[in-house]
C-alpha positions as CSV (number, residue, x, y, z in Angstrom):
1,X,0.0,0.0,0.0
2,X,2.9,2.6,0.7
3,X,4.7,1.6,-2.0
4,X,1.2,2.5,-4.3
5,X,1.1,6.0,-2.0
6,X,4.3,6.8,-2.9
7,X,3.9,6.1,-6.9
8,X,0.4,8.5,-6.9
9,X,2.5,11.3,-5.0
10,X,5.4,10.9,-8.0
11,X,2.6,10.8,-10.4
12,X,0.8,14.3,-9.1
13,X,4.3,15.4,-9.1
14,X,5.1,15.6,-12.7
15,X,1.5,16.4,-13.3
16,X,2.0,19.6,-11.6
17,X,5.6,19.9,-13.2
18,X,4.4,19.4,-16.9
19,X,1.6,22.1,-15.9
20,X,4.4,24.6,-15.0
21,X,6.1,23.6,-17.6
22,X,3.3,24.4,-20.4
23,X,2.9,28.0,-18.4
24,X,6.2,28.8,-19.2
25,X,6.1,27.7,-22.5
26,X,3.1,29.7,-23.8
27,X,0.5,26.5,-23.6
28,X,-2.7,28.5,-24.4
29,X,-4.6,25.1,-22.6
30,X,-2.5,25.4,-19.3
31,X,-4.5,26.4,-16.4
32,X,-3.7,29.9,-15.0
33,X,-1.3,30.2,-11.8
34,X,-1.4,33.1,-8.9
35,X,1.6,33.6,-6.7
36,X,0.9,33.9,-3.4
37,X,3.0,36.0,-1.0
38,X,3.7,35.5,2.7
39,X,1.1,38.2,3.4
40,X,-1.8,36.5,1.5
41,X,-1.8,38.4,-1.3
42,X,-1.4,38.0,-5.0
43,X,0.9,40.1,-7.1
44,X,-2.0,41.5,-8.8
45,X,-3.2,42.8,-5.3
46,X,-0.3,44.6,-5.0
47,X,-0.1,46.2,-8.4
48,X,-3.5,47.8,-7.7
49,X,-2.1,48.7,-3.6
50,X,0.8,50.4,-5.4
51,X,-1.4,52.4,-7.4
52,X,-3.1,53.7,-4.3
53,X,0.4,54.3,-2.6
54,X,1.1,56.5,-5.5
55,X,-2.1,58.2,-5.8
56,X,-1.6,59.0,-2.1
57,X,2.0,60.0,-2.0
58,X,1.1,62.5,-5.3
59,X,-1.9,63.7,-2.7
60,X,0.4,63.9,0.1
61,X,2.9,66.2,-2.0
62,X,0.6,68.6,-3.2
63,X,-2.8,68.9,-1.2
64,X,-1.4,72.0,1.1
65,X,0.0,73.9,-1.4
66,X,-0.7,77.4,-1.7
67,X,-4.0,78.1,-3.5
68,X,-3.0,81.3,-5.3
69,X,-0.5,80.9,-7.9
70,X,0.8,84.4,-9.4
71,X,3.2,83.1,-11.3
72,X,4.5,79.4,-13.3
73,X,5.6,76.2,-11.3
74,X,6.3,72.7,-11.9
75,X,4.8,69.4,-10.8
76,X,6.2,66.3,-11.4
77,X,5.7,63.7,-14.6
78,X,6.2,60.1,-12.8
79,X,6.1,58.9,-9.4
80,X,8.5,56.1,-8.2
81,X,7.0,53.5,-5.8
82,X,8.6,50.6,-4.2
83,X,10.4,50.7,-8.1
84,X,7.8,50.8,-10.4
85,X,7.8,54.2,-12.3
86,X,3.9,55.6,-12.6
87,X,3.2,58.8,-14.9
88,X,1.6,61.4,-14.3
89,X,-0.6,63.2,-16.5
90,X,-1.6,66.8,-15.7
91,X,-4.7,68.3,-17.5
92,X,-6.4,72.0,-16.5
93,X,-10.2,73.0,-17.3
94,X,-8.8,76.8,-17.9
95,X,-7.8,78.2,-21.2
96,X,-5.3,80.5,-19.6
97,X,-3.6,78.0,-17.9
98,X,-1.1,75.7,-20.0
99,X,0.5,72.3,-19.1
100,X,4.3,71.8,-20.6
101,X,6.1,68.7,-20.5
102,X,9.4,68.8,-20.2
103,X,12.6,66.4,-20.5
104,X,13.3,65.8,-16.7
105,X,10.2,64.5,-15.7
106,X,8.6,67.4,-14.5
107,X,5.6,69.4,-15.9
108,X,5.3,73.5,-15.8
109,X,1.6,75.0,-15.2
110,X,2.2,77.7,-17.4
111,X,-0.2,80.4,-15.7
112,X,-0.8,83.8,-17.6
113,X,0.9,86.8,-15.2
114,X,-0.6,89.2,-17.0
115,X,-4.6,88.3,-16.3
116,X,-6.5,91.4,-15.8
117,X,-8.9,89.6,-13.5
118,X,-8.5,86.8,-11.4
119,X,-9.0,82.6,-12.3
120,X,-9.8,79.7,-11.1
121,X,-8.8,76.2,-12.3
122,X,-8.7,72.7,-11.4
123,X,-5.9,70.8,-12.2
124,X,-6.4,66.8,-12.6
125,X,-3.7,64.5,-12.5
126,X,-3.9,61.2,-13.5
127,X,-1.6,58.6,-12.4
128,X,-1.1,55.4,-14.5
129,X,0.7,51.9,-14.4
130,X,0.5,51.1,-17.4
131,X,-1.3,48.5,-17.7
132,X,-4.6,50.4,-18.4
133,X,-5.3,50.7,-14.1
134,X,-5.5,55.0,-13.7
135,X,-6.5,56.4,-10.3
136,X,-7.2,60.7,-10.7
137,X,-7.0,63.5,-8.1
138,X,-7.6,67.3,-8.4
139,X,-6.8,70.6,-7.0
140,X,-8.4,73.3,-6.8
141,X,-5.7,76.8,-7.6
142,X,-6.3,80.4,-8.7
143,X,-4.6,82.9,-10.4
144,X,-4.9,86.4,-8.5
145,X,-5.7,89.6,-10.9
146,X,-2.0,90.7,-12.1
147,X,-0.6,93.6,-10.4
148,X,0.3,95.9,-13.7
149,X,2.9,98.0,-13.5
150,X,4.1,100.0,-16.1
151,X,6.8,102.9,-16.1
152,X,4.2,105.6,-16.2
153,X,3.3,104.5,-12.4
154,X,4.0,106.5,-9.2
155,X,6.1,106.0,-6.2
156,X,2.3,106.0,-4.7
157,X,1.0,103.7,-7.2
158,X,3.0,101.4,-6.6
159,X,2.8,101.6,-3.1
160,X,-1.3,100.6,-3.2
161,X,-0.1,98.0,-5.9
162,X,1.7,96.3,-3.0
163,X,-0.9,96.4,-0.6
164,X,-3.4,94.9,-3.0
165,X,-0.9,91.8,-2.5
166,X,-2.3,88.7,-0.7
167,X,-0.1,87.4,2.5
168,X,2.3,84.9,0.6
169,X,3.0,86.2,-2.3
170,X,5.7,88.8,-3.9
171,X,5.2,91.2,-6.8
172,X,6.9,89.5,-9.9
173,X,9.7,92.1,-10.8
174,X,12.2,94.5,-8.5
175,X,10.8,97.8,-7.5
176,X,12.0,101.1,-6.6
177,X,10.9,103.7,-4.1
178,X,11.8,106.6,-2.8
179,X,10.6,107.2,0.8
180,X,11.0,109.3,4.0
181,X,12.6,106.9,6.9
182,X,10.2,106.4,9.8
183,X,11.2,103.7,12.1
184,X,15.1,102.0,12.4
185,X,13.4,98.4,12.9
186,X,16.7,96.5,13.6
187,X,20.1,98.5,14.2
188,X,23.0,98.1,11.8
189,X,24.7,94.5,12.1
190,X,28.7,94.8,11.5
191,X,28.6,91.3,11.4
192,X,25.7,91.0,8.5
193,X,26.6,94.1,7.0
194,X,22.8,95.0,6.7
195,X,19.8,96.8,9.0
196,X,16.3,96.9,9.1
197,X,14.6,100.3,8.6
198,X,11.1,101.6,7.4
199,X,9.9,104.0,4.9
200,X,7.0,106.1,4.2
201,X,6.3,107.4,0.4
202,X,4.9,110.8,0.2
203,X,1.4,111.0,0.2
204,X,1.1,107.3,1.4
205,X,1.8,108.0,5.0
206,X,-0.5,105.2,6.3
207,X,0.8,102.8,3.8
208,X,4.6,102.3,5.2
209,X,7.1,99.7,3.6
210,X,9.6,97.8,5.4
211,X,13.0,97.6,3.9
212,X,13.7,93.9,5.5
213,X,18.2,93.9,6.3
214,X,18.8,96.6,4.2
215,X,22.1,96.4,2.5
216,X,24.2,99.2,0.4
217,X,27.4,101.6,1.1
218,X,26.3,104.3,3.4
219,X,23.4,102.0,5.1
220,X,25.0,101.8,8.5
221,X,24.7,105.9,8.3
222,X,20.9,106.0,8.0
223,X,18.8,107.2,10.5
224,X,15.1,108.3,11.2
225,X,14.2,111.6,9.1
226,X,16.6,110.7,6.1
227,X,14.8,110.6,2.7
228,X,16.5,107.4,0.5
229,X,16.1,105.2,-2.7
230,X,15.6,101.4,-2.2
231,X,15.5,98.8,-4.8
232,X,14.1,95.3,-4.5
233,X,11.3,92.4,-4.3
234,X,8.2,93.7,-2.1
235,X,6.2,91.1,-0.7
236,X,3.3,90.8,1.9
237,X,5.1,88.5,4.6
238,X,2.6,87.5,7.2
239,X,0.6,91.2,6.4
240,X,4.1,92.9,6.6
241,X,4.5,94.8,3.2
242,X,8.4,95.1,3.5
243,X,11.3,95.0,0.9
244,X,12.2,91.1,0.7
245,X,15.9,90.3,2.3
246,X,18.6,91.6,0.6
247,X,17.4,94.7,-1.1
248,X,19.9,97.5,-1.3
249,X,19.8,101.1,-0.5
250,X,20.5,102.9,-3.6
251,X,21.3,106.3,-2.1
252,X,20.4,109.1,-0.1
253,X,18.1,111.4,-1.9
254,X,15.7,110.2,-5.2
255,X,17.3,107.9,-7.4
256,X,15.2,107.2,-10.9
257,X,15.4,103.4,-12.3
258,X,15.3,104.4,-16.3
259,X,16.5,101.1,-17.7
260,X,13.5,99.6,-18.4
261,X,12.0,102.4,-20.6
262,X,15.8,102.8,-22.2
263,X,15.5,99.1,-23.3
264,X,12.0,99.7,-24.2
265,X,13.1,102.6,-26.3
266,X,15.6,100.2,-28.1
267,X,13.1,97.7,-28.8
268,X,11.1,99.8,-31.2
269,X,11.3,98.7,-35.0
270,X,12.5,101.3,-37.4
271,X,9.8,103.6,-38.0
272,X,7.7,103.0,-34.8
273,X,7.4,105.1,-31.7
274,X,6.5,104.5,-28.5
275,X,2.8,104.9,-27.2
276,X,2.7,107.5,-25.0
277,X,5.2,110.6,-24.0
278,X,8.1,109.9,-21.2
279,X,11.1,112.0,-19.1
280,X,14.4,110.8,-19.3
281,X,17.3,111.9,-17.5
282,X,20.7,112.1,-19.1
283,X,24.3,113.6,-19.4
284,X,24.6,115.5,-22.7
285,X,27.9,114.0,-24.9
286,X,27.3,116.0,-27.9
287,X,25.9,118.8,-29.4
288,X,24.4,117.6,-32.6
289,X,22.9,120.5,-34.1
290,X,23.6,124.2,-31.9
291,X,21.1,126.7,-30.3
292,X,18.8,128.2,-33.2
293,X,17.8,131.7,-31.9
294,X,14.9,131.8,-34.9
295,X,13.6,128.6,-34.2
296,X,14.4,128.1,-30.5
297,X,15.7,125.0,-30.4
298,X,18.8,122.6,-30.2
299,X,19.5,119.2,-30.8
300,X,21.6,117.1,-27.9
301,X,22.5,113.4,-27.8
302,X,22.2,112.2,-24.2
303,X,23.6,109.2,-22.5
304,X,21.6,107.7,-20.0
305,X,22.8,106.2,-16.3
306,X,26.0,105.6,-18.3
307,X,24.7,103.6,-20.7
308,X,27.3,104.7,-23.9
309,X,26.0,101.8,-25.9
310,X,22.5,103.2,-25.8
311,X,22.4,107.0,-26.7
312,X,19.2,108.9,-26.7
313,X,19.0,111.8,-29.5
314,X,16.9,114.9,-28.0
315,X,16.2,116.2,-31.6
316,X,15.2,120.0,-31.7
317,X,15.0,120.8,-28.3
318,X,13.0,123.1,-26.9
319,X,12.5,125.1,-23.7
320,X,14.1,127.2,-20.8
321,X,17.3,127.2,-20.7
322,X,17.7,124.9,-24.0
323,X,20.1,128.0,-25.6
324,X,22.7,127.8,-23.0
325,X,23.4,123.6,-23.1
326,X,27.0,122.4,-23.4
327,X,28.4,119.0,-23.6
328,X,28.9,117.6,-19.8
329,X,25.1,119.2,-18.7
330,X,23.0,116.6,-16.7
331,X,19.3,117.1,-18.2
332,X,15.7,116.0,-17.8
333,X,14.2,115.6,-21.5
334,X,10.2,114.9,-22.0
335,X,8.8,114.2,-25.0
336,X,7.9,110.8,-27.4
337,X,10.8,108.4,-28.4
338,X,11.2,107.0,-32.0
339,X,13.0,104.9,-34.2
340,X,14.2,107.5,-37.1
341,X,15.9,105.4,-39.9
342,X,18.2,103.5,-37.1
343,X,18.3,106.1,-34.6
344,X,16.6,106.0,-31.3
345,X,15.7,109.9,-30.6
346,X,12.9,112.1,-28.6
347,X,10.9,113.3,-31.4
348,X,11.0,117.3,-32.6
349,X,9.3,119.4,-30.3
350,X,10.4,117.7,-26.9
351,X,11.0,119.7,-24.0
352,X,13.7,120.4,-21.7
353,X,12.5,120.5,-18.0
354,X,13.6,120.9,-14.7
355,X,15.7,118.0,-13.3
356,X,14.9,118.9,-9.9
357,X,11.0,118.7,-10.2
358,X,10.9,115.0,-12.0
359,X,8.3,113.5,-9.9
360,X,6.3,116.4,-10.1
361,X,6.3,115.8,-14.2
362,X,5.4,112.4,-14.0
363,X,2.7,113.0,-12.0
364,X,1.3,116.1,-14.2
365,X,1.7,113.9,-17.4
366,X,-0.1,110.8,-15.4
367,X,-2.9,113.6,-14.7
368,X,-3.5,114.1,-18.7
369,X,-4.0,109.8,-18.8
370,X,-7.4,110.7,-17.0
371,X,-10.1,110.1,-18.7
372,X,-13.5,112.6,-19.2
373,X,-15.0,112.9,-15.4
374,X,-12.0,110.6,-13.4
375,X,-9.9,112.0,-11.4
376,X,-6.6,110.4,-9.3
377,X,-8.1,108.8,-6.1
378,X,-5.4,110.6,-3.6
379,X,-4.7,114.0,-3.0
380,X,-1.5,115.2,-4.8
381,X,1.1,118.2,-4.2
382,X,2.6,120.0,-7.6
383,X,4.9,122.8,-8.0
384,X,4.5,125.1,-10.8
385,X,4.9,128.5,-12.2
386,X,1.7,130.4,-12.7
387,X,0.8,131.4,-16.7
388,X,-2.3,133.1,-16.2
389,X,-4.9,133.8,-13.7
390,X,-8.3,132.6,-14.7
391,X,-10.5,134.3,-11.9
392,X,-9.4,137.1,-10.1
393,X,-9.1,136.3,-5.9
394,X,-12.6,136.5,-4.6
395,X,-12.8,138.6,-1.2
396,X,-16.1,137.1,-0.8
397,X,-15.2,133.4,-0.7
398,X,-11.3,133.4,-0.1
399,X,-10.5,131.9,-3.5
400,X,-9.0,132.4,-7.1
401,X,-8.4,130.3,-10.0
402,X,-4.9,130.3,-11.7
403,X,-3.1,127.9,-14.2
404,X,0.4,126.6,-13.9
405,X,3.5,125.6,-15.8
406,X,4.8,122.4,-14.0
407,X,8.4,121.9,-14.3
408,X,8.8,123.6,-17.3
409,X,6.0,121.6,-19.3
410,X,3.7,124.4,-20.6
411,X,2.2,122.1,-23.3
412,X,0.7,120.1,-20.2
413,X,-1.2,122.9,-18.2
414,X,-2.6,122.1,-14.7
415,X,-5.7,124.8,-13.7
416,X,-5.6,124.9,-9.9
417,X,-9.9,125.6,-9.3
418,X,-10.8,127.8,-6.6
419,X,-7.6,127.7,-5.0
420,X,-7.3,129.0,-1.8
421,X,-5.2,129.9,1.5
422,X,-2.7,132.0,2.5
423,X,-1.4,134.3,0.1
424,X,-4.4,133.4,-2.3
425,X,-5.0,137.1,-2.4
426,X,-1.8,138.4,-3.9
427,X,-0.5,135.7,-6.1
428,X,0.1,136.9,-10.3
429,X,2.1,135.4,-13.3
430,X,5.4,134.0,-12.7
431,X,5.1,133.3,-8.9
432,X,5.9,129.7,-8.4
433,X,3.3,128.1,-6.5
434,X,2.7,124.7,-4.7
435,X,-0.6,123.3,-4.6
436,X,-2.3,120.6,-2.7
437,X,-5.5,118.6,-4.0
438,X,-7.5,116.5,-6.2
439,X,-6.3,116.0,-9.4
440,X,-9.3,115.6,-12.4
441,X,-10.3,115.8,-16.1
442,X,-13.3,117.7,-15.9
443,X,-14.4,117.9,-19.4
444,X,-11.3,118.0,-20.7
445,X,-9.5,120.4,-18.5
446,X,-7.0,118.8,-16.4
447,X,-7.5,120.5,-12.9
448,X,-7.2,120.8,-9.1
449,X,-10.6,120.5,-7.9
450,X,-12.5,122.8,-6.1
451,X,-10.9,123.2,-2.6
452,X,-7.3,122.6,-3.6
453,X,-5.2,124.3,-1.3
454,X,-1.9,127.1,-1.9
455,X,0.5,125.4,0.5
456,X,3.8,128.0,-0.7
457,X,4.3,130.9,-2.9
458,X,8.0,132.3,-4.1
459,X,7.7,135.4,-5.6
């Protein structure tokens, strides 16, 4: 009987072993196998459990990130669990928003920075084996309204640009302003070569900007009172508004950034010009054409910031003070760039204004941007010279209506309505005058509103 036993055993043996055998070998009759594992489970159990694992860890990666994105980031393409690779396919329900592969695995969300108003998108992944299994998960992300800035915009203006940021995030490019020191937040560090001070912009007292370790020559000098240029990335950190780390004090007094509108300037094609009128500031190297006494003018080549490779042409200049140029004079040009046949020039008819009074331009040529009934939102200061006096001073209600000439620019005339305060009374032609109020377009008339106030007067 054993001996019979032990003949069937042999017999299932090679049963089983020719079964095996005709798995291995492709036998389309063989019946199919399963491995088990120690733990109980097949392999195909675990090809489905690693597919969770990855769906999780993808989850796990991404499910606190931040919910506004500003700006481009990457995700990744594949995820590698326990040694199997899985991709991972992004899609987006948002036209704006672009996916874009790239070699290394990883995926940009190409987001569009320059969105007026703000989105929001879901973003899928879907993570394969495959093998035709697919598990999906989605996040929910927005893209804030883009901060635009553009080179016609105020210190102020870009002061309220960077309060309008949510906590988190930075404005995409560096900034300058020029500010009025308030508060030393962290003393001068010998050690870090840096400090911590904060500023105030004029007319945005309530809006102050931290200028987080400060570095630049003359930085350990600076105290409360001192007016200074700072350059760098502004952020809201925690509901600070402050200068990132590592921005640099540029100097005591205002320093103008003009590179961005000289390389805009270069950019223009032969025969274009650029949109809208601008101030440059520049040393003059030549005298191209001299001082016309008939047609009161002169044309100068200026070079800005240093900039030798990137001269600016001020072609028939015109304005106070034009006839007595020489070669080695710093001056403030305004006027509208253009590409003549090669060379990059303000156009006939630009005017030469006072260095001293640049922010005061700017601010007079952002006025005439105003549209019919607008008017700027703050109140703003100017300093001009009076060209005529509209209404005579009023004994009965304390006012008078003049015009003025700011910094030179008589083509850009600012009326001053109902002006009043001390020394209202006596004020005539050719007194330079500094006003305080609203600045409109009221029906076509670019004005201080009624109210505006005479804060000086030099005879």
């Amino acid at each position: 009987m054993k001996k019979i036993i032990a003949c069937a055993l042999i017999f299932t043996m090679c049963i089983a072993g020719f079964a095996a055998c005709s798995k291995e070998n492709g036998d389309p009759d063989a019946a199919p196998t399963t491995t088990v594992n120690p733990d109980g489970t097949d392999n195909q159990d675990n090809a489905a459990n690693d597919l969770i694992a990855a769906k999780n860890y993808l989850n796990m990666m991404y499910k606190d990130s931040i919910e506004a994105t500003p700006s481009d980031y990457k995700v990744v393409g594949a995820i590698n669990i326990g040694g199997v690779l899985f991709n991972v396919d992004w899609t987006v329900d948002h036209e704006s928003v672009k996916i874009v592969p790239g070699d290394d695995k990883m995926v940009t969300i190409d987001v569009d920075e320059k969105n007026p108003e703000e989105v929001t998108y879901t973003l899928t992944a879907t993570i394969s084996d495959g093998k035709g299994s697919k598990e999906t998960l989605s996040f929910t992300h927005r893209v804030p309204a883009a901060i635009i800035i553009d080179a016609g915009m105020s210190y102020a203006d870009i002061v309220d640009a960077a309060y309008s940021l949510e906590e988190g995030l930075a404005m995409e490019d560096t900034f300058r302003l020029y500010g009025t020191i308030t508060k030393i937040d962290t003393p001068w560090s010998a050690d870090y070569k840096n400090i911590t001070v904060t500023i105030t912009v004029d007319g945005k007292e309530d809006k102050p900007i931290m200028c987080y370790r400060l570095k630049g020559e003359g930085a350990e000098n600076l105290a409360v009172g001192d007016k200074i240029t700072v350059e760098g990335v502004i952020k809201n950190y925690k509901g600070t508004i402050e200068f990132d780390a590592g921005c640099t004090f540029l100097g005591m007094g205002e320093q103008i950034d003009q590179s961005q509108l000289l390389e805009a300037a270069y950019a223009l094609e032969e025969g274009l010009a650029m949109t809208a009128p601008c101030i440059l500031k520049g040393v003059i190297t030549k005298i191209d054409t001299p001082w016309s006494a008939d047609y009161k003018n002169i044309t100068v080549t200026i070079v800005v910031d240093g900039k030798e490779d990137k001269p600016i042409m001020c072609y028939r200049l015109k304005g106070d003070g034009a006839d007595t140029l020489a070669v080695g004079d710093e001056i403030a040009v305004f006027g509208t760039i253009k590409n003549y046949k090669g060379t990059i020039e303000f156009d006939a008819g630009c005017v030469l204004i006072d260095a001293s009074a640049l922010a005061d331009a700017k601010l007079a040529v952002a006025a005439y941007a105003l549209e019919e009934g607008l008017a700027l939102t703050d109140a703003a200061t100017l300093t001009g010279v009076i060209t005529s006096v509209d209404t005579a001073y009023s004994a009965d209600y304390k006012n008078v209506t003049v015009t003025i000439a700011v910094a030179g620019l008589t083509d850009y005339p600012i009326q001053c309505f109902r002006l009043k305060g001390d020394g209202a009374d006596t004020i005539g032609v050719g007194d330079k005058i500094t006003v305080t109020g609203i600045l409109k377009n009221y029906k076509g008339t670019i004005e201080f509103d009624a109210g505006c106030n005479l804060d000086a007067v030099v005879k």
